[in-house]
Steps between C-alpha positions, in 0.01 A plus 500: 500500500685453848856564443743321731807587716642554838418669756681876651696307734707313205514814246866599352636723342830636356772429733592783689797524777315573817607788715445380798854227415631824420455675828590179667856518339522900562482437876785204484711755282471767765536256805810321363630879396463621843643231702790407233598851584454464862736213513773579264536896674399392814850677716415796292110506602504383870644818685822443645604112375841588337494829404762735696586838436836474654682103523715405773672205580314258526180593297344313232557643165161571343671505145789446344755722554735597230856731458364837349820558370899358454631568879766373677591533902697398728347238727529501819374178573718327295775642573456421879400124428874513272668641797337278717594226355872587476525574875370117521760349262740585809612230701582603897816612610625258793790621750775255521442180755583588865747223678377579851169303437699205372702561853156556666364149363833314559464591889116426503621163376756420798225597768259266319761210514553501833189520589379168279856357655369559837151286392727256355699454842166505672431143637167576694317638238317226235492564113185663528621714752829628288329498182257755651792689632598508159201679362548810718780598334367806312731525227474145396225276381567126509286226429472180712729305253757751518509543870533150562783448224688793707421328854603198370865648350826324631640803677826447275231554213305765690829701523591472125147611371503830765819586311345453162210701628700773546754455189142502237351807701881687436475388154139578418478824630834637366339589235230774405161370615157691450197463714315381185777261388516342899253209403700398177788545670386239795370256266810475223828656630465343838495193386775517243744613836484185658807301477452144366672287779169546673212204538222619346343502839699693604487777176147509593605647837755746391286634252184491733733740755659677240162606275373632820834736658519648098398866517493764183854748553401734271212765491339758199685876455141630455623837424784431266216282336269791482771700368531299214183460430446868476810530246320203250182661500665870458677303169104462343424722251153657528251311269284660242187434350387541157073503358434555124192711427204220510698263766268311728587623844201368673248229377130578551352286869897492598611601821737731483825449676828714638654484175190582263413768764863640457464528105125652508651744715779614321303504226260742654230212458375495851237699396234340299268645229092387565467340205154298657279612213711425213513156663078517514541635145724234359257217666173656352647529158620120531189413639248730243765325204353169586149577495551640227626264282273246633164698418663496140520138487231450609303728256686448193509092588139432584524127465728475841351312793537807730218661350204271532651295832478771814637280762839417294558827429495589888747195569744615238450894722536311800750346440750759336383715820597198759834445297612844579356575792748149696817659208460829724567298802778266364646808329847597616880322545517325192153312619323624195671263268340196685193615458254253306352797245535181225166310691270752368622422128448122605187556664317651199664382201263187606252715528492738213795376315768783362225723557480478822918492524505838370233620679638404818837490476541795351339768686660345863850513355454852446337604770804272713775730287334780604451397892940437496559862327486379148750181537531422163643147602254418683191542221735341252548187747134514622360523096791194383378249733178568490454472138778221493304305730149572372631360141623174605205438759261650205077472568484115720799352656513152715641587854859358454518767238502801742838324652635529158390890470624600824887363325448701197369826698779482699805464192291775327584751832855404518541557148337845537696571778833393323408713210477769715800424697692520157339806377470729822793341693288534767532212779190279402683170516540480881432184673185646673369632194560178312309312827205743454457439102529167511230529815288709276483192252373266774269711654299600213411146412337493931360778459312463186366145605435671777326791313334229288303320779379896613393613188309155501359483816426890527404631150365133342776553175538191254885486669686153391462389845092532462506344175678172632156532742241550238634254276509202734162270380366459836408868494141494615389710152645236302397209678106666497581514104642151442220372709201697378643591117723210440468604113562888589848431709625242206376806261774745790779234481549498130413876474740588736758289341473689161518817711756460704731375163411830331586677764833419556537524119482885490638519829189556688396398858447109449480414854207742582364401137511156587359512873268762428310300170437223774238699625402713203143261514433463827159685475393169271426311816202696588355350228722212310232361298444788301858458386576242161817377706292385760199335379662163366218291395210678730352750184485810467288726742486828249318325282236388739512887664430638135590804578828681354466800745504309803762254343777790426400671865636159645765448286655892546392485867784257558735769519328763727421157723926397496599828557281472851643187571839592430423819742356257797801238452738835566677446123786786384290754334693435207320174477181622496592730185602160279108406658325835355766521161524159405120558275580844480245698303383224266181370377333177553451480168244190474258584758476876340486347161178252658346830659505619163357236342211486773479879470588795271855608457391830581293406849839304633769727676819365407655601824272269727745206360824654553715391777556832771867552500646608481778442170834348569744777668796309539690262257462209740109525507508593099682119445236354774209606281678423161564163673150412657320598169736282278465252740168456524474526079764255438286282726161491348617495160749213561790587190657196351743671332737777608397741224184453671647620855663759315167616356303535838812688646516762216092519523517568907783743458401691214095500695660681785686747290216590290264483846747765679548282784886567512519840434553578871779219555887554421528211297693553203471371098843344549347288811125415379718330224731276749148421705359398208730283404514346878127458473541312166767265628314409804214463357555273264670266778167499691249464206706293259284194313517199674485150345219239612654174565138328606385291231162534413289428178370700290152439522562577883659832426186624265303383782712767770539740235151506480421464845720840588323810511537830337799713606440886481838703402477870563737733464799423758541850597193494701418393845206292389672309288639294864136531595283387195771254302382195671243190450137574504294477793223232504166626551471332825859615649438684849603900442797590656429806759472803350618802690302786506477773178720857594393678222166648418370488132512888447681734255796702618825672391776293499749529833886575474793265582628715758133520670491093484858476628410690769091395599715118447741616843367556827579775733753362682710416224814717493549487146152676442 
């Protein structure tokens, strides 16, 4: 007799990793090896960029530049700048006023007053006229007011306030008066000379006249001055200078200035080694360190994302690669400690969770320690607030978080900083510093939304920010389900509910687990009718199709069919692996056990009704499928009690374990128990017994009782069971369409997960 399975095209086999992943990841080692290398050595590779045999003033230091030895010298520098500043704490040595300029001014003053006498006696002439005559006088400079109040004097009055005139200018300049002391001397000693018995009118005048005939008496000795200038700086001492062996002289990108110049070159450090390929050395070993110890992760921890999702293992590369290459820029001055290197913990702790902190965060503080000539404060402060902030921000955070995160980054670096302060005594704690730490906080929360909407535009990753897209319910997926599988997206709400609480309960991903088990069925609205949830009072079209091969081929094809959907509507790649692992490997049990029945047990291949693949890899996709089978179970057996519940929960659980199905996920003992219990608590608040408050009689409920037809209960771990456990067709009931048959009815070996897993992806997937 005929035996019957599936054709080459569907064939597994034992899962096996496939080398071409494997080559894929050997070429992003190498790259990010290479170019980490070129960025943190870069002034030791590119000929010439600050590397100088021999410094002078002015150069960039290409390293830091440290006393070889205890030395101490006599610095000539300093000692000229103590000098110098001696010579300036002299004050200038006047000579003693001269009397013949007071004579010299007194006279100047008696040929001015007769000349304003003879205006004042002139009777032709208007106002205008004599105050004009007025304003030639050179050594005066009267205003209008004034020269009208003196044209306008009594000449009584007029001769009084000449002879005060002259009295102020004898008193005034009796005394020592400096050039640079004239103006203070015009505007408060003149003043102060005037005798009271004058108007105030006529002070004005005097002081007017006066102000203007005042000239300094006294001028600067500038040689005794110089003289004893000389003898205060010959009192200075010569200064010294002192270096311990391992003092900073010069710090690495600093220029270097007269007084560093002095000490490098009486230390005889002028001259400096080529130490370029210990620098190239020091970044390769860095550099070969962190692939390294991420090829061991990722071999000894085979259940991490990186290894079956290409494209986010390029964006974490990227990333660390982009990170370093702007810190190269920034580097220098202090800058450094601004710089955001916290984002990239932010950015992929949503992402990956503490996995992809480590993974990130790690390998781009060292490769920053190494780039500032192994600044041990700088990867302490760069690994504290990233880790600091990646704890409190944890997998999913709202937006007004990150202005919360940027706070905490930034006491974390100040308290790094002040533990250094206190331990090195170095000066940490200087206002610019502080500024750039508590920068450092604010930026990193920018740049990783910033970061965020890249990785989520560029690369497609399940980021928060995509998830708060995906999970809105006018997404065009969901609204085709709601509309075309009304019974398949109720069937997604509550599964997603019981996924999304069992994941936060073990502390996994519930966002994604929650968004992601929205679409988990999406390949059901191809063909909704062929789905229990769906069919409602219509019948059931299996039973009309008769045909158990064709029946499971429809049924398992709605995962191959969502995973091209989910590929067409651009979904995170991620999603489409809750798509192919939410079945996993498992058997439609009812429609093999009716091929059976129709067929020998020996002519039916058992892997023509298993589900492609491939088995959960991941502990959010492990709870989806624990949660979509218990669902569906709870559901067509309808519990009235919670021992009940409890019962279909162990069954489902205990199905999987024996069936293998979460041998590949990283789900633990300690957490199927704390899902279970979830599952059972849920459960039992959807399906709990429900009282009938209708009255009726009883000879009307025989009559419905009677009237109901025969429910079929399979097995709940089985796909069919949501296919099969429904109310019997009527003989006349149209047949639902039937899609096409995939498999052929003819022997052959049974295919691998790993070949289904992959034959389920298409090319351009860059998980594959």
């Amino acid at each position: 007799m005929k035996s019957f399975s599936m054709p080459v095209f569907l064939r597994r086999k034992e899962p096996q990793w496939p080398r071409q992943p494997w080559l894929k990841a050997a070429l992003v080692a190498g790259l990010f090896w290479l170019i980490s290398i070129l960025i943190v050595a870069y002034p030791a590779i590119i000929p010439g960029f600050d590397h100088l045999a021999e410094l002078s003033e002015g150069d960039l230091a290409p390293r830091d530049i440290v006393a070889p030895r205890d030395s101490q010298f006599v610095s000539q520098i300093r000692t000229e700048e103590q000098r110098q500043a001696a010579a300036d704490a002299v004050q200038p040595i006047y000579d003693a006023p001269d009397p013949e300029i007071a004579r010299i001014q007194t006279a100047r003053a008696q040929k001015i007053f007769a000349f304003i006498e003879d205006l004042r006696q002139d009777s032709y002439a208007s106002l205008e006229q004599k105050i004009a005559d007025l304003q030639t006088i050179s050594d005066l400079s009267l205003s209008d007011e004034t020269s009208i109040g003196l044209l306008a004097l009594e000449p009584e009055r007029w001769a009084q306030v000449q002879l005060q005139i002259v009295s102020v200018l004898e008193w005034v300049m009796r005394d020592s008066i400096r050039e640079m002391d004239l103006p203070l001397i015009q505007r408060e000693r003149v003043p102060l000379a005037v005798s009271l018995t004058f108007s105030a009118e006529e002070a004005a005048i005097i002081v007017d006249i006066a102000s203007d005939l005042v000239r300094f008496n006294t001028r600067e000795n500038s040689e005794l001055t110089e003289e004893m200038r000389h003898a205060a700086a010959a009192d200075i001492a010569p200064v010294t200078r002192s270096f311990i062996s391992g003092e900073r002289i010069v710090s690495a990108q600093q220029r270097v200035d007269a007084l560093q110049w002095e000490a490098l070159n009486e230390l005889g450090l002028t001259q400096l080694q080529d130490t370029r390929w210990q620098v190239i050395l020091q970044a390769a070993l860095a550099s070969s360190l962190v692939v390294f110890l991420a090829a061991v992760y990722l071999w000894r921890w085979p259940g991490t994302q990186l290894r079956e999702n290409g494209s986010l293992l390029v964006a974490l590369v990227g990333t660390i690669l982009l990170f370093t290459l702007v810190a190269r820029f920034v580097a220098g001055e202090g800058r450094l400690f601004a710089f955001p290197t916290a984002a990239i913990a932010l950015v992929f702790v949503g992402i990956l969770g503490m996995e992809g902190v480590f993974l990130s965060l790690l390998p781009l503080a060292l490769l920053l320690t190494i780039m500032t000539q192994g600044s041990i404060v700088i990867g302490v402060m760069f690994l504290a607030g990233g880790l600091a902030g990646a704890f409190y921000l944890r997998r999913s955070a709202r937006l007004s978080e990150y202005f919360l995160v940027s706070i905490v980054i930034a006491a974390v670096n100040v308290i790094v900083l002040g533990m250094f302060q206190i331990s090195l005594g170095e000066g940490l704690l200087s206002e610019r510093t502080l500024i750039f730490a508590g920068l450092n906080g604010i930026l990193a929360a920018f740049v990783a939304l910033a970061s965020l909407y890249l990785l989520t535009t560029v690369f497609n990753q399940p980021t928060s920010l995509k998830l708060i897209e995906l999970a809105r319910p006018n997404h065009p997926l969901l609204q085709r389900l709601l509309r075309e599988a009304p019974g398949t997206y109720t069937h997604s709400l509550q599964v997603a509910n019981l996924a999304e609480q069992a994941a936060q309960a073990i502390g996994a991903d519930a966002e994604l687990t929650h968004v992601a088990s929205m679409y988990h069925d999406i390949g059901k609205v191809l063909h909704p009718s062929f789905y229990i949830e769906n069919q409602a009072e219509m019948g059931n079209p299996h039973d009309a199709l008769a045909d158990p091969f064709r029946s499971a081929d429809i049924l398992i094809d709605h995962v191959r069919e969502g995973e091209k959907l989910a590929r067409e509507a651009h979904l995170p790649a991620r999603f489409r692996d809750f798509i192919l692992e939410h079945h996993g490997t498992t058997l439609n049990e009812y429609f093999y056990r009716r091929a059976c029945e129709q067929h020998s047990v020996a002519e039916v291949e058992e892997a023509a009704f298993r589900y492609p693949g491939p088995r959960p890899r991941s502990r959010e996709t492990a709870i989806l499928m624990l949660a979509d089978s218990c669902e569906a179970a709870t559901r067509a057996r309808n519990p009235h009690s919670r021992q009940e519940v409890t019962a279909i929960v162990q069954e489902i659980f205990q199905a999987r374990r024996d069936d293998r199905q979460l041998d590949r996920s990283p789900l633990t003992l300690w957490e199927l128990r704390q899902i279970e219990e979830i599952f059972v608590d849920m459960l039992q608040a959807i399906f709990h017994p429900r009282i009938d408050y209708r009255p009726s009689q009883p000879e009307e409920q025989e009559e419905e009782s009677a009237a109901l037809p025969e429910v079929i209960v399979p097995t709940p771990a089985a796909e069919g069971a949501e296919a099969v456990n429904g109310m019997e067709e009527e003989e006349d009931a149209p047949l639902a369409e039937v899609p096409p048959l995939r498999r052929s009815q003819k022997a052959t070996p049974t295919p691998s997960e790993g070949q289904r897993s992959e034959e389920s992806r298409s090319d351009d997937d860059p998980s594959a």
